[in-house]
C-alpha positions in Angstrom: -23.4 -18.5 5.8 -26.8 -17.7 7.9 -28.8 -14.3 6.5 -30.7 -12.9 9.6 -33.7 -10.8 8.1 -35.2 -8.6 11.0 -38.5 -7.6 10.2 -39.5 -4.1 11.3 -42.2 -2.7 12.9 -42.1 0.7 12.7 -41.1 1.6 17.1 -40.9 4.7 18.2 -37.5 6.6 17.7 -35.2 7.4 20.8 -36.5 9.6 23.3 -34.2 12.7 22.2 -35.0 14.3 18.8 -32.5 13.4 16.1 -31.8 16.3 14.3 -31.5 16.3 10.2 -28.3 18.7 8.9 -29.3 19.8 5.8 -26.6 19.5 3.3 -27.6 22.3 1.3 -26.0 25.6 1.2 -21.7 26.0 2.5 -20.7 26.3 5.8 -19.7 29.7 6.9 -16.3 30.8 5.5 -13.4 31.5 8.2 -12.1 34.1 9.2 -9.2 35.8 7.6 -6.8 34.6 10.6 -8.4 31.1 11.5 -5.7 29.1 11.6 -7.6 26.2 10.2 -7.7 27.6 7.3 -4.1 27.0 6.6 -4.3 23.4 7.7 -3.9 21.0 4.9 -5.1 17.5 6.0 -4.1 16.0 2.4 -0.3 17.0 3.5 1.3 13.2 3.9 -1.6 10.9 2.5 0.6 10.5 -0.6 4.6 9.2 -0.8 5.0 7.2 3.0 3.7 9.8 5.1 0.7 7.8 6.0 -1.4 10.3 7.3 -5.4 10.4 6.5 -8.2 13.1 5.9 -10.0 11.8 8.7 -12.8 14.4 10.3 -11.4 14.7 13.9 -10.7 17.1 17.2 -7.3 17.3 18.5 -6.6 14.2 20.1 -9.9 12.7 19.7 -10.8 9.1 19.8 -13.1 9.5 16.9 -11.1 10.2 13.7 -13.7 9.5 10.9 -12.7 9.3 7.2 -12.3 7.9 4.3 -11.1 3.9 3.7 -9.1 3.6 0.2 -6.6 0.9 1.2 -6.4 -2.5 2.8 -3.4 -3.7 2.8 0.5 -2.9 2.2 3.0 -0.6 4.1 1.7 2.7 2.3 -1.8 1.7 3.7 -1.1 2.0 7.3 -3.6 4.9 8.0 -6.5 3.3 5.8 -6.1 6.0 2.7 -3.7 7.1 0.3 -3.7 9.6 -2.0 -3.1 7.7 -5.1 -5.9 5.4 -4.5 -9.3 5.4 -6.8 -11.2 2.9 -4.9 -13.3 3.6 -2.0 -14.6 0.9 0.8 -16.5 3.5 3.1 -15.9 5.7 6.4 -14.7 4.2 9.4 -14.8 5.7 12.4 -11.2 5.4 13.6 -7.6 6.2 12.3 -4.3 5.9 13.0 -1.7 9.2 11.1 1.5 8.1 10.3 2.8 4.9 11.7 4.0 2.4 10.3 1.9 -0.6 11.1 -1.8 -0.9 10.5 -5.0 -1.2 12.5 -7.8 0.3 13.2 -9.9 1.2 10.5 -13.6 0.4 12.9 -17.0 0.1 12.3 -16.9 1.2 8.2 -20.2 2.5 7.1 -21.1 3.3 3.0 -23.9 5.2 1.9 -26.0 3.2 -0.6 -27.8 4.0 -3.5 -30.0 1.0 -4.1 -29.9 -0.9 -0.8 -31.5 -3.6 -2.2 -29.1 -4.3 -4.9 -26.5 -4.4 -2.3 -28.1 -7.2 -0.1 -28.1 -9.2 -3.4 -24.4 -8.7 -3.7 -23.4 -9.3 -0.1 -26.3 -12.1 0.4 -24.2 -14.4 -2.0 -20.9 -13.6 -0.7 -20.7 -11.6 3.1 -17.4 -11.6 2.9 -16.8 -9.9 -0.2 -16.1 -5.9 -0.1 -17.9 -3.2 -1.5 -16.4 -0.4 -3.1 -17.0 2.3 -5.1 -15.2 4.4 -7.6 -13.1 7.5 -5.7 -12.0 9.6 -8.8 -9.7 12.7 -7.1 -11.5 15.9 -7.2 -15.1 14.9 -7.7 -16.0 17.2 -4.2 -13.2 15.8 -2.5 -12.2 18.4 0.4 -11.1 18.5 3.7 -10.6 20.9 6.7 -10.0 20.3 10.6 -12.8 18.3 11.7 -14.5 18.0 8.8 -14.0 16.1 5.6 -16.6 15.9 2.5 -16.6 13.7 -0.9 -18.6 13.3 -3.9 -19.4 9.3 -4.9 -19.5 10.2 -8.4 -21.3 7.0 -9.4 -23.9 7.0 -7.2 -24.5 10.3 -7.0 -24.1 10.6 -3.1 -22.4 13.5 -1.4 -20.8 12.8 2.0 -19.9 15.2 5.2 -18.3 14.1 7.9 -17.6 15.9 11.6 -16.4 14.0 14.9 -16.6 15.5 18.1 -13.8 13.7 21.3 -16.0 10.2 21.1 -18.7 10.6 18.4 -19.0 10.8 14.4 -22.0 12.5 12.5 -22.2 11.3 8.9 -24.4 13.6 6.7 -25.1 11.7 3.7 -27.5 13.6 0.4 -28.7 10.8 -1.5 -30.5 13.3 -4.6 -33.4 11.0 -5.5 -32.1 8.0 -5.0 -35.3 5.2 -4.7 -34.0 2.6 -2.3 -31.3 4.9 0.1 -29.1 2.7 2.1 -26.1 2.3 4.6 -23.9 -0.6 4.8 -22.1 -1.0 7.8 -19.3 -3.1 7.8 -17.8 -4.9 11.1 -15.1 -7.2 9.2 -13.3 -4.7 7.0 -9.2 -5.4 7.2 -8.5 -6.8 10.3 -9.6 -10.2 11.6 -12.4 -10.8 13.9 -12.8 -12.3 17.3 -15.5 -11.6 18.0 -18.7 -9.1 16.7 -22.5 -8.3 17.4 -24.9 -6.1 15.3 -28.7 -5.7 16.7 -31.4 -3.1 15.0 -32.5 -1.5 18.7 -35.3 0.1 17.4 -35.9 1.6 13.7 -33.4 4.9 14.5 -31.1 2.8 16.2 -28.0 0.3 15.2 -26.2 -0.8 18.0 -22.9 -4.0 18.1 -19.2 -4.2 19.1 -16.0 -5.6 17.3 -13.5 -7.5 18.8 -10.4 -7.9 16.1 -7.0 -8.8 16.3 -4.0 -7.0 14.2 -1.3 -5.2 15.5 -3.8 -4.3 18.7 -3.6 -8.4 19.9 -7.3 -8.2 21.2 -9.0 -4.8 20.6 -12.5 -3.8 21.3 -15.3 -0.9 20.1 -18.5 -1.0 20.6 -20.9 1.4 19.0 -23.9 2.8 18.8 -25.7 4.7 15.6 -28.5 6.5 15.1 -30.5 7.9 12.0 -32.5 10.7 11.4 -34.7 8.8 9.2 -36.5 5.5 10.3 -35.1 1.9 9.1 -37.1 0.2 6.9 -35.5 -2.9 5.9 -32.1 -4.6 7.5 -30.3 -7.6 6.2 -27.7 -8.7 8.8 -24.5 -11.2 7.0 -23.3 -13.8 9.3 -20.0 -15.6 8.5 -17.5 -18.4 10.1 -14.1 -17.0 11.5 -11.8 -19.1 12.9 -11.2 -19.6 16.8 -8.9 -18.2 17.7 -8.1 -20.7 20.2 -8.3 -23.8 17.6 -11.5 -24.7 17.7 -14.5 -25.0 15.7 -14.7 -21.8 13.5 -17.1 -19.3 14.7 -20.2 -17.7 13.1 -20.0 -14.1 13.4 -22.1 -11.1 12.1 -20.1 -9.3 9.9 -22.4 -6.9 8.0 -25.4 -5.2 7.7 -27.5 -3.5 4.8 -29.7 -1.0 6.1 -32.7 0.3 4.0 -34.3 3.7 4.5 -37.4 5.3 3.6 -37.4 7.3 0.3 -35.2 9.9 1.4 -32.9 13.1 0.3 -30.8 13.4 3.7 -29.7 10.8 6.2 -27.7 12.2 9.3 -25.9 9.5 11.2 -24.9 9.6 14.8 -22.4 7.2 15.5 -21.3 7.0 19.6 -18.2 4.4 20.3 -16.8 3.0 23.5 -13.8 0.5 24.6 -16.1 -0.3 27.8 -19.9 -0.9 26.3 -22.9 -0.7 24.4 -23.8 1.6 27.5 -20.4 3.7 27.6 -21.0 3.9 23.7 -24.5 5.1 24.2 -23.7 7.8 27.2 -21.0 9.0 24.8 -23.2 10.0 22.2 -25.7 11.0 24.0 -23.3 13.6 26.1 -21.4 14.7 22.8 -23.8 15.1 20.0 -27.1 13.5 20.1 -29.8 15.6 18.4 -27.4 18.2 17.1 -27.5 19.0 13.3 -24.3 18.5 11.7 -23.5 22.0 11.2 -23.2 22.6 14.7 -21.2 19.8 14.9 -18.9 21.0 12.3 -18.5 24.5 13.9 -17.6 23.3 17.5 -15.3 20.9 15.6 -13.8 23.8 13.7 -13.7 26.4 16.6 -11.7 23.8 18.9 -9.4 23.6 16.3 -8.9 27.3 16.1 -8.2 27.7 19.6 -6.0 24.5 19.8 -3.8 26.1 16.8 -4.4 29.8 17.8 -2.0 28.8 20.8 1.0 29.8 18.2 0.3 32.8 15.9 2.2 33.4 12.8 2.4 37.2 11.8 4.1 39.0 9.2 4.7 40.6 5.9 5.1 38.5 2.7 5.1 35.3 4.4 4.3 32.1 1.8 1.0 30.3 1.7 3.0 27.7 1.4 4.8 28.4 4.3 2.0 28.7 6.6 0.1 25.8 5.3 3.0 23.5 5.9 3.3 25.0 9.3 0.2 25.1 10.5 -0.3 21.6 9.3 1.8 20.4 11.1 1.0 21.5 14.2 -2.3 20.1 13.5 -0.7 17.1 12.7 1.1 17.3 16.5 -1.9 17.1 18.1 -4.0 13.8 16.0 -2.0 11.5 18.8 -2.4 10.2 21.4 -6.2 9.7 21.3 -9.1 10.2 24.2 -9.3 6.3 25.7 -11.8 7.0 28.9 -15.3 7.6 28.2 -17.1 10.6 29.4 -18.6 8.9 32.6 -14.7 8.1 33.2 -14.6 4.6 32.3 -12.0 3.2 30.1 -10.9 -0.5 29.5 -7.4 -1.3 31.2 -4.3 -2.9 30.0 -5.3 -6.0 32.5 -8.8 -6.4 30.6 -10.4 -4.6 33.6 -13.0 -1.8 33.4 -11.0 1.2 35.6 -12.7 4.4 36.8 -10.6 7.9 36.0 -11.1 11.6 37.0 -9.0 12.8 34.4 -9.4 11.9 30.6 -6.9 8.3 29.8 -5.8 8.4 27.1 -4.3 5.9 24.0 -2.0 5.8 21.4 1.5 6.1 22.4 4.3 5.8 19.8 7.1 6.7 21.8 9.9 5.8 20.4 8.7 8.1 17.6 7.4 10.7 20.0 9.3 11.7 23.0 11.9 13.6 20.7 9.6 16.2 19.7 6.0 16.2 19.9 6.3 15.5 23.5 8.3 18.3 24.5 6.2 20.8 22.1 2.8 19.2 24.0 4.9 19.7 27.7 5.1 23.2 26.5 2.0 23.9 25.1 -0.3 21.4 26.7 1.2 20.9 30.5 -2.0 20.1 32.1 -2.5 17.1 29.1 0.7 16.1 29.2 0.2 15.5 32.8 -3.1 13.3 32.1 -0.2 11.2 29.2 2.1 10.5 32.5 -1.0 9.4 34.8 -2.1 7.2 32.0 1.1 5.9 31.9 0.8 5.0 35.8 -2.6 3.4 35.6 -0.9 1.2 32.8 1.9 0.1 35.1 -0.5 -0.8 38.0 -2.5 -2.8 35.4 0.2 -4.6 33.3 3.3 -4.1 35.5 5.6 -2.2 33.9 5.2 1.3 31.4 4.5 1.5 28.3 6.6 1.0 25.1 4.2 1.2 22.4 0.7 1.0 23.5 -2.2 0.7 21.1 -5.6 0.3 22.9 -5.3 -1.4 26.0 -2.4 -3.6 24.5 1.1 -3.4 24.9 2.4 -4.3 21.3 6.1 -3.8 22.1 6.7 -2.4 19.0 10.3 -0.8 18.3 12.8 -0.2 21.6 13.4 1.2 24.3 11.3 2.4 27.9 10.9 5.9 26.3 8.2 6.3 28.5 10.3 7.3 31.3 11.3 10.1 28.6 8.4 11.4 28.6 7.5 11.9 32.5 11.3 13.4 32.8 11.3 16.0 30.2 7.9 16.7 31.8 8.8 17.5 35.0 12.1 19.0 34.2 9.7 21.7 31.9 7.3 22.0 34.9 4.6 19.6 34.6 2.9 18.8 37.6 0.1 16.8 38.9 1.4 13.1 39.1 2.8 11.3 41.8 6.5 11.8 41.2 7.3 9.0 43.6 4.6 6.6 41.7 6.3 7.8 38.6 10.2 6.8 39.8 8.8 3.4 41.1 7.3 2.8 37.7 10.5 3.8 36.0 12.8 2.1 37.5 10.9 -1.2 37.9 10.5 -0.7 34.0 14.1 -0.5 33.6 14.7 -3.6 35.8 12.8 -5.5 33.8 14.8 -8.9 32.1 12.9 -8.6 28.6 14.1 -7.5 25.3 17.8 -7.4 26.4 17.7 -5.9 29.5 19.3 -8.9 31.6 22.7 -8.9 29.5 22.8 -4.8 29.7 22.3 -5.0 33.4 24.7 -8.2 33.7 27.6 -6.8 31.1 27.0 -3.2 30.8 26.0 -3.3 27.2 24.0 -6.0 25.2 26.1 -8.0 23.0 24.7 -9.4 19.1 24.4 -12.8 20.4 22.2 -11.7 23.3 20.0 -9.6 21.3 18.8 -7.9 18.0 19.4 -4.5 17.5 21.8 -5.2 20.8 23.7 -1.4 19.0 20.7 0.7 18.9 19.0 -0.8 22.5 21.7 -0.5 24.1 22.4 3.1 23.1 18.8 3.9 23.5 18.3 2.1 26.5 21.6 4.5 28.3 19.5 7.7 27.3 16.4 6.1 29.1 18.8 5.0 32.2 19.9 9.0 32.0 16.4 10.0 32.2 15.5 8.0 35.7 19.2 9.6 37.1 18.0 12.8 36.6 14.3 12.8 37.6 15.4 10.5 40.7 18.5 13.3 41.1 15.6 16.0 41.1 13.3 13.8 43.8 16.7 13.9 46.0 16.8 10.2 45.6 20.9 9.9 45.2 20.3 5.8 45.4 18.5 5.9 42.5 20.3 8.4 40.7 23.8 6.7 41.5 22.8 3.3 39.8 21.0 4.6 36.9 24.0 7.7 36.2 26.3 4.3 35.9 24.1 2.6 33.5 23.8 6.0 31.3 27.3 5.5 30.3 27.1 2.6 28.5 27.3 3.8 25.4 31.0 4.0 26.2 31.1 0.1 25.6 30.1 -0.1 22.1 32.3 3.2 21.3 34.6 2.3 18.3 37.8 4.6 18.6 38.9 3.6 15.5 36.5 4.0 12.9 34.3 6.4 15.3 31.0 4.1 15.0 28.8 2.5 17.7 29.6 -1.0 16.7 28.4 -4.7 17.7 30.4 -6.9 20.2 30.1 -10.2 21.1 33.0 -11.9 23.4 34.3 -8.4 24.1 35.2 -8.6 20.2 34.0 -6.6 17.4 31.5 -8.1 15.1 33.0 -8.2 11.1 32.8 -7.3 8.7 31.9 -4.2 9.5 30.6 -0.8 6.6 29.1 1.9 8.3 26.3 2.5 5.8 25.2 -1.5 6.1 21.8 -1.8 7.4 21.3 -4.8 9.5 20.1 -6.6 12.4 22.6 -4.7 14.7 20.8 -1.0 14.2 16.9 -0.3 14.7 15.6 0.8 10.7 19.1 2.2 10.4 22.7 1.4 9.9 26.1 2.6 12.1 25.6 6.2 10.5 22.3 7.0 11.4 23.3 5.7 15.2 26.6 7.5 15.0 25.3 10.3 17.3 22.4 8.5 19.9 23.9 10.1 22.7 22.0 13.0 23.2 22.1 12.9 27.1 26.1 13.2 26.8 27.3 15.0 23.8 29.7 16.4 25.8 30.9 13.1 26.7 30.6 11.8 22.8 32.4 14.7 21.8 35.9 14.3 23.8 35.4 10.6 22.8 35.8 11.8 19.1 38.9 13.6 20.3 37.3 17.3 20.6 35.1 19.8 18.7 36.9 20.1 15.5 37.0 15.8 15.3 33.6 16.5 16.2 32.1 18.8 13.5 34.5 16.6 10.7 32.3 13.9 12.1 29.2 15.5 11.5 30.1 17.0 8.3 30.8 13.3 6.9 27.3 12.0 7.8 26.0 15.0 5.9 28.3 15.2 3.1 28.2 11.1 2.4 27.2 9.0 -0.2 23.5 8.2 0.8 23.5 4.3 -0.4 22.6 2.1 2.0 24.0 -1.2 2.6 22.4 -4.7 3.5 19.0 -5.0 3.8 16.3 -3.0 2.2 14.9 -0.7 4.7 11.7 1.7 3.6 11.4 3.8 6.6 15.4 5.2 5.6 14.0 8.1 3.5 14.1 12.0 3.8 18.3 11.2 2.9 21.0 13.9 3.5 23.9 12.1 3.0 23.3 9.7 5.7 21.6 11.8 7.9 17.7 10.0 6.9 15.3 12.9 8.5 12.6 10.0 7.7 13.0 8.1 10.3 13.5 9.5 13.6 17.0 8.7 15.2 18.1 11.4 12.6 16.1 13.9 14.0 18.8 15.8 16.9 22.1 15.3 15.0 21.7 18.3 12.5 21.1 20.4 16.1 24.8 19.0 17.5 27.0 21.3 16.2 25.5 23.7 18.6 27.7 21.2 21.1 31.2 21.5 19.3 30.8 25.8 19.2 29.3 25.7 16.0 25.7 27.1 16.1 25.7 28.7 12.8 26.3 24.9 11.1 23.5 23.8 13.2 21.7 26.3 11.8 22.6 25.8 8.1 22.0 22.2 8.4 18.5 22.7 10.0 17.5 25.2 7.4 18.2 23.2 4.1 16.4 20.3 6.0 13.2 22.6 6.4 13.2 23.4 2.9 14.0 20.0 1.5 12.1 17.6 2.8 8.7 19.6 3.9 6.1 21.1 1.5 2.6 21.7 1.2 1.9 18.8 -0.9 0.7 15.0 -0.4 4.1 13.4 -0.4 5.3 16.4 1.6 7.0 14.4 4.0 10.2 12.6 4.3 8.5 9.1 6.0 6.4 7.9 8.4 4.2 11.5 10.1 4.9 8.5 13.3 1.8 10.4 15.1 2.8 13.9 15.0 6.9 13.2 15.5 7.9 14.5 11.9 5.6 17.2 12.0 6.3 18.5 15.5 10.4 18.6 14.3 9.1 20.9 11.7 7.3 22.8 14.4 9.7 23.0 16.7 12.8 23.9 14.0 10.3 26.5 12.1 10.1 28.6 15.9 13.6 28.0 16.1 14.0 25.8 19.0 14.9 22.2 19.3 15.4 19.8 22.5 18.1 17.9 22.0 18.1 15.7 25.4 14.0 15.1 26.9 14.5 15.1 30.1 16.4 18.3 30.4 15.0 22.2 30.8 17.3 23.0 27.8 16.3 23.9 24.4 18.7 24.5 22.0 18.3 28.2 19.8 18.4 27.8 15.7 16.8 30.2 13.4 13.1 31.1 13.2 11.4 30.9 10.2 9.2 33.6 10.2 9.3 37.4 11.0 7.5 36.9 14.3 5.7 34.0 16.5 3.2 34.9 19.5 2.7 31.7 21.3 -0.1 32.2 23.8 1.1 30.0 26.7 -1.5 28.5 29.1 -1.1 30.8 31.6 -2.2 33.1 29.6 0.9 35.0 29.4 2.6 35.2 25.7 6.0 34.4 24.6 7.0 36.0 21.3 9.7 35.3 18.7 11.1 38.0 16.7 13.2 37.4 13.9 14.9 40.2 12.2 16.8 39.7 9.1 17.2 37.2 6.1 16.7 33.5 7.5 19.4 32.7 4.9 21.6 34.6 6.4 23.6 33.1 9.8 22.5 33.9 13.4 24.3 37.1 14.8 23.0 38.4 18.1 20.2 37.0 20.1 18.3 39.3 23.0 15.5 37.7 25.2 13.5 40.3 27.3 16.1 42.8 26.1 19.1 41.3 27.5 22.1 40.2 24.6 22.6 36.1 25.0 26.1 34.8 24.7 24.5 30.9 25.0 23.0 28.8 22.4 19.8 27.2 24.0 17.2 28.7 26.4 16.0 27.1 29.7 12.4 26.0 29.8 11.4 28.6 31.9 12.5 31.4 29.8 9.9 30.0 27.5 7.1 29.1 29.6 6.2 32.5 31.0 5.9 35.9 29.1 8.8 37.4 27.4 10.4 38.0 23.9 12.8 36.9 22.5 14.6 38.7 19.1 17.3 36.6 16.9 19.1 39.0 14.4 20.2 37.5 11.3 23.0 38.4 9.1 26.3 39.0 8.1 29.4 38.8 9.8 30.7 36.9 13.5 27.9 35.0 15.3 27.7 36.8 19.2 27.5 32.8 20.0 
């Protein structure tokens, strides 16, 4: 261990003015119908939700909050509401996977800085915390979040804007104010740097490897009141190349003048200290925190304004959990490019954009929901999603799976990406290049890794060639689907032809006999074989919770069960089942209806299939008792993993009355709304309205849209994307369906 004592003296602070927010007095209250005032943040930071309190804008790269938790699978996002210990307030989050990382550039207001540097002088890799008792000024709101450190006496805002965090600390009399900030919390280091650029100024980088392989931030942070002291803790880390360890800077103590107020600045980057500093410097330098906070607050409002709730003698409740979780919707994915338009590559190379790139992508997660709800409500973004997708495929050869920071992690299955620029253009998102796009996919698809040699060579992937050879192979036919139909909609029949083929191979893993999608290896069924087993055939699942993954052919899965009433039996049983589990212990099965696990996402369409077999009004039952069940406004309000915005959108989605079964097609399937009436101000400017007239208990019986009676089930995307109204009558007696 080296300590690295900087003597200080005294230069000038930056050229702009850095502004000190005042802590004292509230902010201004909201309006009566600000949306952000329903939106709970605390909703999933308890049970295995795994969301966080962060202070953020929608889809920021800057989501700054509170660190409770290092380690374990209820950890994943860095907080949990159970937790009583606090390390600090780092400036980026993950909400809701299932993996962890992130967690950057922690910073902790101190008390007696000089105490600290004691502490951390005879151990730097030790961790500081603090008691976090619940309550104790605990609150937070859409871009803001705010604690009490109830030992020290310190009371702590935070506000974000897209790229920047402003910490506004009140120390009340404290002698020796402090800040540590903290480069080696949670995940290991690679590589770090921490220099005191002038007395207002902290500048470094971190370079750590987790589930991100090799991720970068650098940042840059400026105070309101002059350093007086710094003590920077070096430490070895081992090379990650097998040489000698390494010594690294892993912390610094920073020691301010006797002060009340600190306001911190904090810019970050993926390109440079430069990119770090423009970012600040474009985004809030010099701006006191309450203006921060309101242009935080006010994005949010017109972000969730896009869909408006009215009515009579609707639950708090209710609208809480709703709006919530379209806030929730739009935490993922994150801002990547800095505002000059840099932005580090998948190759390691520093790319130029004209549009905003962009981070982030859980796919397999996200393309069932929270990618057609942004297609609707966010075209011109989703657009960006599928031109960041593009730039990654030009840098690293082939789309992305599960992309986390410039790194291809290959979590979970499938080329979902290919999803996502479907269902985009088949809902009218424009503004990529289509025939870019269909090169991408179908190089993607060609591609001999993760078991995509033996489904090419046999038509299916068998358990010897692959794990989970059941659920990629299902999953990978819906992704073959999704290039027919784009390719079918560029006029490209060559393309369309070949991948129409591989759609259908679902058919091979198709047991007649027992109805299950079942392993094969020799062209023979793997045994022993139990339905509710969980094992290395089935992605976080078993045979039930696959049963259904053919959502681009239900038609075709339907005559395979031998017709609609074999069908809706079938469906029934996965509902009606005993909900054991089998084999292997899997967490993320949770959110359990029988079988049917709403937390975890293949689940999520098959309560929506009955629509399919002329059964709308069980769909609609089904969907109903899954609203109520397994969402509330409380911390363990949520089945599982929030998967970065997937569960939430459902709930979104479901609560409007609308679901799409198959991304990649214009169709969305009709269930009930939720609510007496929904204004959803489309980006055009026109609105689209949902009316709902009767009990929601009660089962659908006539549906009108722009006064015209429906005899269909599902509405095409365009009926949706421009203005109209449509009015679902509920109650007794035959369904017009």
């Amino acid at each position: 261990m080296r300590l690295m004592i900087v003597p200080l003296r005294q230069p000038a602070p930056p050229a702009a003015a850095i502004a000190v927010a005042l802590l004292a007095g509230g902010l201004p209250g909201a309006e009566a119908d600000a949306q952000e005032t329903w939106v709970d943040p605390y909703i999933g930071t308890g049970g295995h939700g795994h969301t966080h309190p962060a202070a953020t804008v929608p889809f920021g790269m800057v989501q700054l909050g509170p660190d409770t938790r290092k380690t374990g699978w209820d950890g994943c996002s860095g907080f949990h509401a159970t937790d009583s210990t606090l390390y600090g307030f780092s400036h980026t989050h993950l909400s809701g996977t299932g993996i962890s990382d992130y967690a950057d550039i922690l910073m902790l207001p101190l008390r007696d800085a000089p105490a600290a540097a004691a502490r951390l002088a005879a151990d730097p890799d030790t961790f500081w915390t603090v008691p976090f008792e619940k309550g104790a000024g605990r609150s937070a709101a859409p871009g803001f979040y705010a604690c009490r450190l109830p030992d020290d006496g310190i009371d702590v805002r935070l506000t974000a804007t897209e790229r920047t965090g402003v910490h506004s600390y009140r120390f009340h009399d404290a002698a020796r104010p402090g800040l540590l900030v903290d480069l080696a919390y949670r995940d290991p280091l690679l590589e770090t740097s921490l220099r005191l650029a002038d007395s207002h100024t902290l500048e470094g980088m971190r370079r750590s490897s987790a589930w991100a392989r090799d991720q970068v931030v650098y940042f840059v942070a400026e105070f309101s009141e002059p350093v007086t002291d710094v003590l920077i803790l070096e430490s070895d880390r081992p090379d990650p190349a097998g040489g000698d360890p390494r010594r690294l800077a892993v912390k610094a103590v920073l020691e301010f003048a006797r002060t009340d107020s600190l306001t911190v600045h904090v810019g970050i980057s993926s390109v440079d200290i430069a990119g770090a500093r423009r970012n600040l410097a474009a985004e809030s330098r010099g701006r006191p925190f309450r203006e921060v906070r309101e242009a935080a607050r006010e994005e949010w409002n017109r972000a969730l304004g896009q869909i408006e709730i009215r009515g009579d003698d609707i639950a708090d409740e209710h609208l809480t959990v709703f709006y919530t979780a379209l806030y929730h919707s739009m935490l993922a994915p994150h801002v990547w490019s800095d505002t000059d338009g840099r932005y580090l590559g998948m190759d390691g190379r520093i790319g130029q954009t004209e549009r905003p790139r962009y981070t982030v992508f859980s796919l397999w997660d996200t393309y069932r929901a929270t990618h057609p709800l942004l297609a609707w409500l966010h075209p011109e973004r989703t657009a960006d999603f599928v031109r960041t997708f593009l730039g990654m495929y030009r840098e690293g050869g082939r789309l992305p799976v599960w992309e986390l920071a410039a790194n291809e992690t290959d979590t979970m299955i499938g080329y979902h990406s290919v999803s996502v620029i479907a269902d985009a253009w088949a809902k009218g998102v424009r503004g990529f290049d289509a025939e870019a796009a269909l090169e991408a996919m179908v190089a993607s698809a060609r591609d001999d890794r993760a078991g995509l040699d033996a489904y090419r060579r046999a038509g299916f992937i068998g358990s010897r060639d692959e794990s989970e050879s059941v659920s990629k192979t299902l999953e990978y036919a819906y992704d073959d689907w999704c290039i027919a139909e784009f390719a079918a909609a560029l006029g490209r029949t060559d393309v369309e032809t070949e991948f129409r083929r591989r759609a259908q191979a679902w058919r091979h893993l198709f047991d007649p006999e027992t109805g299950f999608f079942r392993a094969r290896s020799n062209q023979r069924w793997i045994h022993p074989f139990h339905p509710s087993r969980v094992d290395f055939n089935y992605t976080e699942a078993n045979a039930w919770q696959y049963a259904f993954c053919v959502p681009h052919d239900v038609e075709g899965l339907i005559e395979a069960h031998g017709g609609d009433d074999a069908f809706i039996a079938r469906l029934d049983a996965l509902f009606e089942a005993d909900s054991t589990t089998l084999g292997r212990d899997q967490a993320d099965i949770t959110g359990r209806l029988g079988q049917y696990a709403h937390g975890n996402e293949p689940s999520h369409h098959m309560a929506w299939l009955y629509h399919y077999a002329g059964a709308p009004e069980r769909s609609v039952s089904r969907v109903n008792e899954i609203l109520h069940r397994f969402y509330s406004a409380a911390p363990d309000g949520l089945a599982g993993n929030e998967d970065c915005g997937q569960m939430s959108s459902w709930y979104v989605l479901a609560a409007l009355g609308l679901y799409s079964v198959s991304p990649g097609s214009p169709d969305w399937v009709l269930g009930a709304p939720q609510f007496p009436e929904a204004v959803v101000h489309l980006p055009d400017g026109g609105e689209f309205r949902i009316r709902r007239e009767g009990r929601v208990e009660d089962g659908v019986r006539t549906v009108m849209l722009n006064g015209n009676t429906l005899t269909r089930s599902f509405l095409r995307h365009g009926e949706i994307a421009r203005a109209g109204e449509l009015i679902v009558t509920l109650g007794p007696g035959d369904t017009a369906w």
